[in-house]
C-alpha positions in Angstrom: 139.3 73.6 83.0 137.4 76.6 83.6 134.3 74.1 85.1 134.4 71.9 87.3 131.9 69.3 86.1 132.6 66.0 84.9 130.0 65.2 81.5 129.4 61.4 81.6 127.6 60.9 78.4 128.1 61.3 74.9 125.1 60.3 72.6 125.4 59.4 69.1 124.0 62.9 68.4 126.3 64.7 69.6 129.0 64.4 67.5 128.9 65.9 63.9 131.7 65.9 61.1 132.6 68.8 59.8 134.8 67.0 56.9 136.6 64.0 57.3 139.2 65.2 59.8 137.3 67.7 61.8 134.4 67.2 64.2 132.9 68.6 67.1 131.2 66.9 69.8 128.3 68.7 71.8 127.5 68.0 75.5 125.4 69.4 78.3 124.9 69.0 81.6 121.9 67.9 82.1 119.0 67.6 84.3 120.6 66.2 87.3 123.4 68.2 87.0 124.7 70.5 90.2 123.5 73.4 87.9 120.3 72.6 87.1 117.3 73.5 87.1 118.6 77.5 86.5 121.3 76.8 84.8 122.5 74.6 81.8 126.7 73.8 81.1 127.6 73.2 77.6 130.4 71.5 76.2 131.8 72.0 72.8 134.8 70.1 71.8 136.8 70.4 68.5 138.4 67.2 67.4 140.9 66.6 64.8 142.4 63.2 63.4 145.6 62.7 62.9 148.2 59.6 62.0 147.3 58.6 65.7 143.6 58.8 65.5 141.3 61.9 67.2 142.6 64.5 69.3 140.8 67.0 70.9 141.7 70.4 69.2 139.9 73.1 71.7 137.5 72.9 74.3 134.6 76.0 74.8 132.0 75.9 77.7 129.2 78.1 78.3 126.9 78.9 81.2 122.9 79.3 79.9 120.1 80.5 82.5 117.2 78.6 82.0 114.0 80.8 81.4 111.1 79.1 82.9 107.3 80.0 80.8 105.2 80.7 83.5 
């Protein structure tokens, strides 16, 4: 993986259907993360179900600088 960062929690929230065999599962890393408070890691996961239930179809990450109102 291109991070190495280990996302411990997956809310309810996070997941949304896209039909009945697709979804995609959102995640970031939080405020106690080794990143924070300048930086945010996001996860987004592509899922698709098959005969043998939900497989993960791709995985993207992204890197967001925090901008900070004075």
């Amino acid at each position: 993986m291109k991070y190495d960062f280990k996302f411990t929690t997956v809310y309810q929230s996070a997941i949304s259907y896209t039909n009945t065999n697709t979804a995609i599962l959102s995640q970031s890393s939080g405020p106690d993360s080794k990143y924070a408070p300048n930086e945010t890691l996001y996860r987004t996961a592509k899922l698709v179900y098959t005969n043998k239930g939900w497989k993960v179809d791709g995985v993207d990450f992204s890197l967001v600088k925090e901008v900070f109102n004075p």
